[in-house]
N, C-alpha and C positions, 0 to 999 in steps of 0.2 A: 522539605517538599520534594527537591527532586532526588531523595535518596528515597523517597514511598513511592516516586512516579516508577524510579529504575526496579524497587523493589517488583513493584505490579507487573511491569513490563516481564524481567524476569519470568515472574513466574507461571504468567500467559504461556511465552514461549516454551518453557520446558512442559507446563501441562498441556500445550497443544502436540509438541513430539511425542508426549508421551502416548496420549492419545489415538497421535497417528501411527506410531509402533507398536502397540497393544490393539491395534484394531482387528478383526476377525478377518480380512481381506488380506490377501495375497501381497507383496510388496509390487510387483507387475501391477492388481488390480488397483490402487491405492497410486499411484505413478500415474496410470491412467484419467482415473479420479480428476485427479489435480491437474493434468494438462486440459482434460474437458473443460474444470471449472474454468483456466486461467482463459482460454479462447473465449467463452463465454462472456466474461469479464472486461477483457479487452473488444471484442464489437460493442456490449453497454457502454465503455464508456467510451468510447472513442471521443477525440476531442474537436471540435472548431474550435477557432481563436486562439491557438496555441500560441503563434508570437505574440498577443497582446498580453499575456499572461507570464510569457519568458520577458517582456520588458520591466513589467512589474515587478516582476521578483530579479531579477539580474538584473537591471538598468538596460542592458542591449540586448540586441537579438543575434546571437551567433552562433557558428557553429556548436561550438563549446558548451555553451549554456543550455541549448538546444538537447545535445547529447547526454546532457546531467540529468535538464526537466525528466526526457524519457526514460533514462535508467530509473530515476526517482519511482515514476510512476510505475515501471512497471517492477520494480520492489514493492510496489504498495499490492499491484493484482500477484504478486508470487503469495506473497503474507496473505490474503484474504482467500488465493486461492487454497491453499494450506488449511484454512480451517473446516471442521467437519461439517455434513449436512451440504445443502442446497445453496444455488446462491439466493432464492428467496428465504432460508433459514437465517442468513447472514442477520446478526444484530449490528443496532449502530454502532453500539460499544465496541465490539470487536472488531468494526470497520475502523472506527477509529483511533484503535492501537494498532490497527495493520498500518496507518500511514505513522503513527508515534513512532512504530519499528522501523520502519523508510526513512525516515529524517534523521533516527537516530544512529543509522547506516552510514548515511551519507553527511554526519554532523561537521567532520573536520571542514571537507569538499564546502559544504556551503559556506565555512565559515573563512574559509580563503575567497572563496569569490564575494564574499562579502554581499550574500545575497540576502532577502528580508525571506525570512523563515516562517516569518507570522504572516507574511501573505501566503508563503507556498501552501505552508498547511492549513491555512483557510481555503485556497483551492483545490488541494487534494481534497478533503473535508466537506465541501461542496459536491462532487461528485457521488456523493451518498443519496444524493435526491435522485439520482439517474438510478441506483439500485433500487432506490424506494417504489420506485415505477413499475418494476419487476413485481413485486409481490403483489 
């Protein structure tokens, strides 16, 4: 199972670069693109309740964990921002390998902090109903 998960993962990513490299757009226009998408992406989802969410998944609320949560997440808005089209084009599926790609970034880090991954990525996961809004 998780050598078909990495397989998929794979090969999302190379066919999204590839995609993004064979595009008809300028590497400037295409650069631009993508910081649009990702500002966009980060005012959707912005978060309340963020230390409720860093206890749950960390056990405490600290600096540290703090600074993981948001790298985490915004690996998940780099990822989603990366893919083609709109952010109402955005599929779920593909939202939901941009957080698979996130976690699986950040896999060793969680796994020293000893943090619950099936909660994080049921909250990343969740923030799909704030894109769903969008369309």
């Amino acid at each position: 199972m998780k050598k078909s998960k990495f397989a998929f993962v794979t090969g999302l990513v190379l066919g999204t670069l590839t995609a993004f490299f064979l595009s008809p757009r300028s590497g400037k226009q295409n650069r631009e693109l993508v910081q649009k998408k990702y500002k966009e992406l980060e005012t959707l989802l912005k978060e309340k309740g963020i230390d409720k969410k860093i206890q749950e998944i960390f056990g405490t609320v600290s600096e540290q964990s703090s600074k993981l949560y948001q790298d985490i997440h915004a690996e998940v808005l780099k990822n989603v921002a990366a893919l083609n089209g709109t952010i109402a084009e955005v599929k779920q599926q593909d939202y939901f390998v941009a957080v698979e790609k996130a976690l699986l970034k950040f896999k060793n880090i969680l796994k020293k902090k000893r943090a619950k991954t099936v909660t994080l990525r049921s909250h990343l996961k969740k923030e799909w109903d704030k894109l769903g809004k969008v369309k």
